[in-house]
C-alpha positions as CSV (number, residue, x, y, z in Angstrom):
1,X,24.4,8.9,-1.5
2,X,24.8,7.0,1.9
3,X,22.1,4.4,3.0
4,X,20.0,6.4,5.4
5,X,19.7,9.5,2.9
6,X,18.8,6.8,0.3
7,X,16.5,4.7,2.5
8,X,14.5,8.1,3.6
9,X,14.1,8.7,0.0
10,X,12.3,5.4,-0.7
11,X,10.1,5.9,2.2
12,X,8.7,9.5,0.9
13,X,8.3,8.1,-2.7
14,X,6.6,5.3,-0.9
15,X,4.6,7.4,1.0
16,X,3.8,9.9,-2.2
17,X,2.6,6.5,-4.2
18,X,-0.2,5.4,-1.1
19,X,-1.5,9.0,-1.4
20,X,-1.6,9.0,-5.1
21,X,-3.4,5.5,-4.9
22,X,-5.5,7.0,-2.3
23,X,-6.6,9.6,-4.1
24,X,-7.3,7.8,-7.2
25,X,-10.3,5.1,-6.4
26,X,-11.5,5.6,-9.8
27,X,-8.4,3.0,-10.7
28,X,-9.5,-0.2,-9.7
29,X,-7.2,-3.3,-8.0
30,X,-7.6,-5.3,-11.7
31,X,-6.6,-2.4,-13.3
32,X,-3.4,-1.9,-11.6
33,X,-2.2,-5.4,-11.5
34,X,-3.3,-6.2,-15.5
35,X,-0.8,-2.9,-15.8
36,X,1.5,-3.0,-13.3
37,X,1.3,-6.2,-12.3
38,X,0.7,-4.8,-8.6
39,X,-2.2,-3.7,-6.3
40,X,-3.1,-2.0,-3.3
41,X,-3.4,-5.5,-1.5
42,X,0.0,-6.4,-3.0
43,X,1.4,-3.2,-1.1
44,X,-0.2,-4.5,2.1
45,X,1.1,-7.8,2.0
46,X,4.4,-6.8,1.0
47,X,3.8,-4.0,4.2
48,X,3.1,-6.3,6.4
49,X,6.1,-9.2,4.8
50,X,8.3,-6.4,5.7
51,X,7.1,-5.2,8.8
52,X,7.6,-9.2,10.1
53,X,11.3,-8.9,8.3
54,X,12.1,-6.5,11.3
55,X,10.6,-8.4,13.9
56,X,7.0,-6.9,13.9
57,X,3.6,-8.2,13.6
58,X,1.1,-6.3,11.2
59,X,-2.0,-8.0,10.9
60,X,-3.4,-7.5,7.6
61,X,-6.4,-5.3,8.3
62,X,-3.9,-3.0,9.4
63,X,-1.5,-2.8,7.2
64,X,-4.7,-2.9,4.2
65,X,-6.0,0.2,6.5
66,X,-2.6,2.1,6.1
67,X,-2.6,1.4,2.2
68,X,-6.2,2.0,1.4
69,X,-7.0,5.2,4.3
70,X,-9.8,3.6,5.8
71,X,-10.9,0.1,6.8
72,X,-10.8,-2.4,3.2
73,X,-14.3,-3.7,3.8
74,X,-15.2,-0.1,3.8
75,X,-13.2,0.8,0.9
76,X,-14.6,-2.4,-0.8
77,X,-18.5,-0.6,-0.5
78,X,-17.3,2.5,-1.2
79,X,-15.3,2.1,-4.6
80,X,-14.7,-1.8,-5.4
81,X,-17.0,-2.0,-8.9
């Protein structure tokens, strides 16, 4: 499998995990990084450690907004227990 091939495949299975996330407030941050050892904000922060990697500044509002669907202090209100 050649790099780009591989590389678009990370990106849709990337992609496939924010929507699952997205679509599962129920789970809470604690619970995925007691599990995991991850969270949403860890997928942010690693979003935006990346996006700097290639010479781009991401605030982190924005890159929390692309991981969570909606603004995190909204998020926060809606589904944070």
């Amino acid at each position: 499998m050649d790099e780009k091939i591989k590389n678009n495949l990370q990106s849709a299975v990337l992609n496939r995990l924010i929507e699952h996330l997205r679509g599962r407030n129920d789970v809470q941050n604690i619970d995925l990084m007691n599990l995991a050892g991850f969270c949403r904000n860890c997928l942010s922060r690693w979003y935006r450690e990346e996006a700097k990697k290639k010479g781009l500044e991401v605030s982190d509002s924005d890159a929390r907004k692309h991981i969570y669907g909606m603004p995190y202090p909204e998020w926060k209100e809606k589904y944070q227990k």
